[in-house]
VEXPA-644781 format. One record per residue: x negated, y negated, z negated of N, C-alpha, C, O in turn; residue in three letters. Coordinates in nm, 4 decimals. Layout:
BEGIN
TIZA; nx; ny; nz; cax; cay; caz; cx; cy; cz; ox; oy; oz; res
TIZA; X; Y; Z; X; Y; Z; X; Y; Z; X; Y; Z; ALA
...
end
This chain:
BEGIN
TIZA; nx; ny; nz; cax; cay; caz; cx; cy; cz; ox; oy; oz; res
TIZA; -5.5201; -12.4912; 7.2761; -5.4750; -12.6252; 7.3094; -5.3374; -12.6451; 7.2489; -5.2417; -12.5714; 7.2728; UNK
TIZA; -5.3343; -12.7905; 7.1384; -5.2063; -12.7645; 7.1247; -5.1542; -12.9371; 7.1892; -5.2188; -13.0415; 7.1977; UNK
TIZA; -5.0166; -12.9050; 7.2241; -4.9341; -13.0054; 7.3005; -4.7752; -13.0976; 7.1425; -4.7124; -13.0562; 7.0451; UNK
TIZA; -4.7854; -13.1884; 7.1961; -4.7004; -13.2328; 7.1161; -4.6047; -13.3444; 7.1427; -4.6351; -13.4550; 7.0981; UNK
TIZA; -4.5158; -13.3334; 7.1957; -4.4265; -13.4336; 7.2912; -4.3695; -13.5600; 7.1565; -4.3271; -13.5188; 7.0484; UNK
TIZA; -4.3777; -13.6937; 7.1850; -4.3936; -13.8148; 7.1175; -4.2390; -13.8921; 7.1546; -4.1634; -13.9647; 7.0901; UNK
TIZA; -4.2379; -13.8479; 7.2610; -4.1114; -13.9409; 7.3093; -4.0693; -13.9339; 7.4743; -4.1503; -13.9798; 7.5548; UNK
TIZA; -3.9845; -13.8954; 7.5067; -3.9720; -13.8131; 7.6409; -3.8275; -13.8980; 7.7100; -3.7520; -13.9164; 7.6145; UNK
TIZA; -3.7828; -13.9379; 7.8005; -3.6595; -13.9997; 7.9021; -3.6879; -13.9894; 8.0279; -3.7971; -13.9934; 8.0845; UNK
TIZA; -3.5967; -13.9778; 8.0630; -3.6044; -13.9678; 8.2670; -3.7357; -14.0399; 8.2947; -3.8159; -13.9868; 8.3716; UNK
TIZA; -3.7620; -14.1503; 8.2409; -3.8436; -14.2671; 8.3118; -3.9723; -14.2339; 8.2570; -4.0601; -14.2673; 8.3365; UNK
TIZA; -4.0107; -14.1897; 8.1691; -4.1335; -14.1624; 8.0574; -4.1531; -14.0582; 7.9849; -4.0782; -14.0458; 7.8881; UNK
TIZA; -4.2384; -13.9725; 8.0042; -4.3022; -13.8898; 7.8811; -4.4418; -13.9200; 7.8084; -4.5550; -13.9357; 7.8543; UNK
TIZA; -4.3980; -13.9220; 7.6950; -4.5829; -13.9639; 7.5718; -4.5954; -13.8100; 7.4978; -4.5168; -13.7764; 7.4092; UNK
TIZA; -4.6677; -13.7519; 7.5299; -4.7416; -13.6747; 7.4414; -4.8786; -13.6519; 7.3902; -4.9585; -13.7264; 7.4470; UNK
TIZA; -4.9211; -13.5911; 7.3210; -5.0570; -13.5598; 7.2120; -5.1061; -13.4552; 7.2644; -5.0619; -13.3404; 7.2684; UNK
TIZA; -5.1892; -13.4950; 7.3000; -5.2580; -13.3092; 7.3982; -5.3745; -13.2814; 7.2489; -5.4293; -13.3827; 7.2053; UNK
TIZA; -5.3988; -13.1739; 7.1939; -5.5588; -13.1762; 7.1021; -5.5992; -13.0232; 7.1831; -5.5239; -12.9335; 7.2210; UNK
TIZA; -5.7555; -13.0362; 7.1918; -5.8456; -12.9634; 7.2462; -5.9430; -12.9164; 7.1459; -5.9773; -13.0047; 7.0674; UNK
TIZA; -5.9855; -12.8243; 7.1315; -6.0565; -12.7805; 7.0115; -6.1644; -12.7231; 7.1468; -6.1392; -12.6682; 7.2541; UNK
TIZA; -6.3182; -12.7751; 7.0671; -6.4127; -12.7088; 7.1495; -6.4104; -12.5835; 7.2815; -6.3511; -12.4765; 7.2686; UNK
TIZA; -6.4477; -12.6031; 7.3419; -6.4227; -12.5226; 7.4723; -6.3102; -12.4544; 7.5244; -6.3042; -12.3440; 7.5784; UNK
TIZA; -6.1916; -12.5663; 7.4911; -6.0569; -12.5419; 7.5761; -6.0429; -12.6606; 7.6705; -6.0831; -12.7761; 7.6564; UNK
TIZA; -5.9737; -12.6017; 7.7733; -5.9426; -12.6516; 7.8620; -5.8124; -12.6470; 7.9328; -5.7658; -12.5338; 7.9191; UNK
TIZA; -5.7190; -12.7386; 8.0169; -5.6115; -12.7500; 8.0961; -5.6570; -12.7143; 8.1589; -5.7664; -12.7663; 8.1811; UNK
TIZA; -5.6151; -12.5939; 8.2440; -5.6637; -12.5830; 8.3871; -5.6238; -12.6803; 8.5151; -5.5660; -12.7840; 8.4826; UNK
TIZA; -5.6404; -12.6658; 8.6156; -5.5976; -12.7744; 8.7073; -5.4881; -12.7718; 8.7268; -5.4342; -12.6631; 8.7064; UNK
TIZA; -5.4050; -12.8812; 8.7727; -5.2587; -12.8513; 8.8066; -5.2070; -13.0009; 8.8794; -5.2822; -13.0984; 8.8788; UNK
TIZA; -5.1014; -13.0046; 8.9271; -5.0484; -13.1364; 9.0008; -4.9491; -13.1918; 8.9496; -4.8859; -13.0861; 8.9498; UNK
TIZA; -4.8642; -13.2765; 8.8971; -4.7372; -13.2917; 8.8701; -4.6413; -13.3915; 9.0127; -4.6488; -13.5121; 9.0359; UNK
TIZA; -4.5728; -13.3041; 9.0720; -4.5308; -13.3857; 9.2238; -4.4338; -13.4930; 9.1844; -4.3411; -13.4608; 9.1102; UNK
TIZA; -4.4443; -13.6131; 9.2244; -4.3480; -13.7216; 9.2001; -4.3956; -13.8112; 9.0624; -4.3538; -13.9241; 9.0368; UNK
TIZA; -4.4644; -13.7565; 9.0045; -4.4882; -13.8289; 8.8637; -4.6499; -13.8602; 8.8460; -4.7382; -13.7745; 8.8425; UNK
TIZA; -4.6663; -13.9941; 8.8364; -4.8442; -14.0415; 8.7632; -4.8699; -13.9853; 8.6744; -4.7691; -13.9438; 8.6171; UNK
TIZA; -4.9723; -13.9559; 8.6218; -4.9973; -13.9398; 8.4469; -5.1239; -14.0292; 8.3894; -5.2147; -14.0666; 8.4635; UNK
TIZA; -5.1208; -14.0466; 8.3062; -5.2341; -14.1777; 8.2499; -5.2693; -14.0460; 8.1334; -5.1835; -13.9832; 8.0714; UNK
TIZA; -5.4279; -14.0248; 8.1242; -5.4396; -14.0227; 7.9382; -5.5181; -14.1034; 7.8960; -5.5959; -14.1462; 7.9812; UNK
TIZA; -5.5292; -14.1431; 7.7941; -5.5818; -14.2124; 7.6893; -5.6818; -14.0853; 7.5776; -5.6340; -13.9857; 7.5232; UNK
TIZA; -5.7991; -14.1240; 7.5729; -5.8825; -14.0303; 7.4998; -5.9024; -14.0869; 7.3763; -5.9888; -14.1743; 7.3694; UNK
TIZA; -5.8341; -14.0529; 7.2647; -5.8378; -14.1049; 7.1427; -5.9933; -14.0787; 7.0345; -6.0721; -14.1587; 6.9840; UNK
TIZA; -5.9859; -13.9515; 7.0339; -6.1048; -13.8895; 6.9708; -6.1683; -13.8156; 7.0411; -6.1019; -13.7512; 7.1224; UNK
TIZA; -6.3269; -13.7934; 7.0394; -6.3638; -13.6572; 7.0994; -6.3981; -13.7143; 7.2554; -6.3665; -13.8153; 7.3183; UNK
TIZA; -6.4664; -13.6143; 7.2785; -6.5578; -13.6260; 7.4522; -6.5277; -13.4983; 7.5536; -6.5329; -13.4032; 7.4756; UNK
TIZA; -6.5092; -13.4638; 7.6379; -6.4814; -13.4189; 7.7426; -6.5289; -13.4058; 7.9041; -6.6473; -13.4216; 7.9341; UNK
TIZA; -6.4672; -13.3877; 7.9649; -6.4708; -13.3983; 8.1420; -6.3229; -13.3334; 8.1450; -6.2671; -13.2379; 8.0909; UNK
TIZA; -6.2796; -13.4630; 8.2614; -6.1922; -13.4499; 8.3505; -6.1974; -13.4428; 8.4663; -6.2625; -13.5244; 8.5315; UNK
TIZA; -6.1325; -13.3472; 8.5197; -6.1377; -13.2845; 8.6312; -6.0443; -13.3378; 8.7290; -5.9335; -13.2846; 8.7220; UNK
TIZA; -6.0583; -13.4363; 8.8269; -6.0007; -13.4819; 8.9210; -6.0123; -13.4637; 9.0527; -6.1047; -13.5198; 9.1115; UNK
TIZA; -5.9149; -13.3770; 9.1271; -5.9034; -13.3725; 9.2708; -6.0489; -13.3666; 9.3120; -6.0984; -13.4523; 9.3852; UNK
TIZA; -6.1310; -13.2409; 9.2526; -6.2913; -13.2154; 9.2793; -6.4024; -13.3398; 9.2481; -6.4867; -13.3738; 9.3311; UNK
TIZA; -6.3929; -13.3812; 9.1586; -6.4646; -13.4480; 9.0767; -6.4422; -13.3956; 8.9195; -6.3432; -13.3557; 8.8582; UNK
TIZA; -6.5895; -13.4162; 8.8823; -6.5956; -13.3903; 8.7517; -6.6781; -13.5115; 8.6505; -6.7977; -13.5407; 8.6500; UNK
TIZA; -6.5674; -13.5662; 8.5695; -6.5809; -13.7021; 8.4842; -6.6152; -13.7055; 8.3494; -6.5639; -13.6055; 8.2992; UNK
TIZA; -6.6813; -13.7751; 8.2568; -6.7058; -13.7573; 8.1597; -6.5760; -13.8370; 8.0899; -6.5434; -13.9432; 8.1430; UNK
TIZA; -6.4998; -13.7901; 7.9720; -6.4142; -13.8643; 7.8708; -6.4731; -13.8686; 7.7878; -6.5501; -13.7787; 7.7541; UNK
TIZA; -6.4499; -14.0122; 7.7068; -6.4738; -14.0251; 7.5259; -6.3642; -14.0889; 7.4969; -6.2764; -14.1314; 7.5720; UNK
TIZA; -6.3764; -14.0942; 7.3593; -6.3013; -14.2138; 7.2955; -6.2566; -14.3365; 7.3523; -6.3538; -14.3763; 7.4165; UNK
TIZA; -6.1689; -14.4144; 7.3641; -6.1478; -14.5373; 7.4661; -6.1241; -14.5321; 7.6002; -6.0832; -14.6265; 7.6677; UNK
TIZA; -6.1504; -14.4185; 7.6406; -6.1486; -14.4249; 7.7959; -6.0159; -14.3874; 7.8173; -5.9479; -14.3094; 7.7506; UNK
TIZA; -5.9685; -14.4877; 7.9755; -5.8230; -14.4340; 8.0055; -5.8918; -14.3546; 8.1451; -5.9971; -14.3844; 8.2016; UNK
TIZA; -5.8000; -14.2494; 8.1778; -5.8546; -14.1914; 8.3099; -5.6246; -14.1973; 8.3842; -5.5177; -14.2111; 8.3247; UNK
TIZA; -5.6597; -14.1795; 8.5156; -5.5654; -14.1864; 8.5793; -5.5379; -14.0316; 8.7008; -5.5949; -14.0316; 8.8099; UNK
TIZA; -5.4650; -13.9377; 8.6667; -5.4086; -13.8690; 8.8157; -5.2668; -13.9158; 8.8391; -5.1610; -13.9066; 8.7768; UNK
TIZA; -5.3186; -13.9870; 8.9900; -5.2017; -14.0542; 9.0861; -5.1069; -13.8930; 9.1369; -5.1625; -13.7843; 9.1527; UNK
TIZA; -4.9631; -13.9181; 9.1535; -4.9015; -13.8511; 9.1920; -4.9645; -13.7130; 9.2707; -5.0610; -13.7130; 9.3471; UNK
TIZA; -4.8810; -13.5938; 9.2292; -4.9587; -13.4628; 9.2809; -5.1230; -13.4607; 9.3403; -5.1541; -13.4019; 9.4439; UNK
TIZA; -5.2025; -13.5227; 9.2692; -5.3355; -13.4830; 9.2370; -5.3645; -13.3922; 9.1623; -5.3278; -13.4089; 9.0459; UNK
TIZA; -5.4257; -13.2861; 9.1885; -5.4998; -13.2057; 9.1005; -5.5734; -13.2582; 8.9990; -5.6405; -13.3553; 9.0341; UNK
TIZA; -5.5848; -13.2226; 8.8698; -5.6362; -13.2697; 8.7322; -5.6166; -13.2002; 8.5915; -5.5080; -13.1608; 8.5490; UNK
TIZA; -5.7142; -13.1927; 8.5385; -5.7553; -13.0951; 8.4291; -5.8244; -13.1649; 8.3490; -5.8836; -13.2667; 8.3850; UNK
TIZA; -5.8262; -13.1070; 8.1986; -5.9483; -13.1567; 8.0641; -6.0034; -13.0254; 7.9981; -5.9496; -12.9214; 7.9602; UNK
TIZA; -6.1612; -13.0826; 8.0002; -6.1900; -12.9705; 7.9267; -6.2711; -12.9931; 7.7924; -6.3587; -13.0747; 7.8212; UNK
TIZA; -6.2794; -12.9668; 7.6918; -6.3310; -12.9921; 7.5884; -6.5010; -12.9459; 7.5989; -6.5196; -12.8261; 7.5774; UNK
TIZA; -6.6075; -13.0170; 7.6251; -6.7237; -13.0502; 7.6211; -6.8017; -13.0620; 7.4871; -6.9197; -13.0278; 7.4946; UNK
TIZA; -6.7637; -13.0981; 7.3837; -6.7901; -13.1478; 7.2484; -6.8063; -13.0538; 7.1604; -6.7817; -12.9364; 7.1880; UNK
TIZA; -6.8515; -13.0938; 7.0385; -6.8153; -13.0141; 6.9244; -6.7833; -13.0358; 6.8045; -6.8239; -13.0131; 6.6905; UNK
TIZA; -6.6454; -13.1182; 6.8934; -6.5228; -13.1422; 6.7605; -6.4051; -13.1581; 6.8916; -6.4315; -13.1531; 7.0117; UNK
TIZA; -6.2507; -13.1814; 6.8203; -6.0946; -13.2037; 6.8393; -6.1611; -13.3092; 7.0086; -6.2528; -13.3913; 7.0088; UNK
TIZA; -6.1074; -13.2818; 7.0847; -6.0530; -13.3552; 7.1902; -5.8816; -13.4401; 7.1692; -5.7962; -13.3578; 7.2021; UNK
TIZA; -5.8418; -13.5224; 7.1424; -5.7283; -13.5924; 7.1367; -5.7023; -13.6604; 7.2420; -5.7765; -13.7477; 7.2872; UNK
TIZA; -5.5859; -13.6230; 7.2935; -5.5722; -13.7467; 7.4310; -5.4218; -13.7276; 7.4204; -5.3490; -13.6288; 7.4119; UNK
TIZA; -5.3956; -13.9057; 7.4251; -5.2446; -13.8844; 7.4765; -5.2412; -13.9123; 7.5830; -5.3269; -13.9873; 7.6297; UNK
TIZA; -5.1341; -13.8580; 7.6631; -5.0815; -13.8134; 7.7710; -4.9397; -13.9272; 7.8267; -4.8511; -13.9506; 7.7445; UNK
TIZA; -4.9342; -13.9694; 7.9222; -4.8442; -14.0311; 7.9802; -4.7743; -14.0184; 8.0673; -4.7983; -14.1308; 8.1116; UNK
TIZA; -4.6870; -13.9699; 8.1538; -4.6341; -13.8996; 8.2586; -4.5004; -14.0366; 8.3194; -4.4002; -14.0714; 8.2569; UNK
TIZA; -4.5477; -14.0880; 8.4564; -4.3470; -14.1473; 8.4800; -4.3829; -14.1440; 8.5894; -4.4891; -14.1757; 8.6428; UNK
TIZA; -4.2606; -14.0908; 8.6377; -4.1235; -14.0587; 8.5416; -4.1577; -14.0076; 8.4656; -4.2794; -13.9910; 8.4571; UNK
TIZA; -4.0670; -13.9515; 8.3635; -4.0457; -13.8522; 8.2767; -3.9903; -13.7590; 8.3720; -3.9289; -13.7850; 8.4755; UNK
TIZA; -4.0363; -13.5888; 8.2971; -4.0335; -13.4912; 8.4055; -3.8218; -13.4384; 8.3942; -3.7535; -13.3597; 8.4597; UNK
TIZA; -3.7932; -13.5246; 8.2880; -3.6588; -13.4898; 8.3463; -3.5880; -13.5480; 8.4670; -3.4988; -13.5008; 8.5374; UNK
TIZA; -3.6511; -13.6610; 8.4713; -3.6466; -13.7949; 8.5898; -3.7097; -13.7181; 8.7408; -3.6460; -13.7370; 8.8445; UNK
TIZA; -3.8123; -13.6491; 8.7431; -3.8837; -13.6346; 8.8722; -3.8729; -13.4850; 8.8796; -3.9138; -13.4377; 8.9857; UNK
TIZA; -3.8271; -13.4000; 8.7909; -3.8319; -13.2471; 8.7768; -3.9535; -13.1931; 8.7846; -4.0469; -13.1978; 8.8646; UNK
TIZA; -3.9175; -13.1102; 8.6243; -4.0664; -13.0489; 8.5874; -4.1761; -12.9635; 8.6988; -4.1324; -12.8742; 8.7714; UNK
TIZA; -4.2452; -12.9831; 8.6994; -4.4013; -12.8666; 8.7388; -4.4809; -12.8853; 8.6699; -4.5177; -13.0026; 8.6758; UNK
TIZA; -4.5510; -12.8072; 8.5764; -4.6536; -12.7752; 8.5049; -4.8068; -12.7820; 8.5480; -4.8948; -12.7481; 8.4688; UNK
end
C-alpha cells in the first residue's frame, strides 16, 4: 500500500492511498477527525464499524469520527482512493 499526502493543515488532510491487488488497511479509528474517501480507480470493500461494502470508481464512502474502518483491494488492478481527514491530524492529534 502506498500513501501519499497532497496537502495537509490543522483543519484538513488530502491524501492518495493506491492498493495493489489484495492489500488492505487494516481497521483503525481516527478520534476527533471524519474521513471521506473518494474511489478514483479500481473496486474494493470497505470495512465499516462491522459492515462490509463494496467500492468502485465514483463512489464516496464516509467514517464518522472514531469509527472503525478499513479498504481492501478486491480487484485485479490499482485501488486509488483519495483520502480526506478534518481536521487535519495536526489540528485533532494524530492516531493511525
Amino acid at each position: 500500500m502506498g500513501k501519499s499526502t497532497l496537502f495537509e493543515s490543522d483543519r484538513l488532510l488530502v491524501g492518495l492511498n493506491a492498493f495493489e491487488p489484495g492489500q488492505a488497511h487494516a481497521l483503525h479509528a481516527h478520534a476527533g477527525m471524519d474521513k471521506t474517501y473518494l474511489v478514483i480507480e479500481g473496486e474494493g470493500r470497505f470495512l465499516l464499524d462491522g459492515r462490509d461494502l463494496p467500492m468502485a470508481a465514483g463512489d464516496m464512502l464516509v467514517a464518522p469520527d472514531g469509527v472503525p474502518h478499513g479498504v481492501r483491494n478486491t480487484g485485479a488492478a490499482r485501488l486509488l482512493v483519495l483520502a480526506i481527514l478534518a481536521p487535519g491530524p495536526r489540528g485533532a492529534g494524530r492516531q493511525a
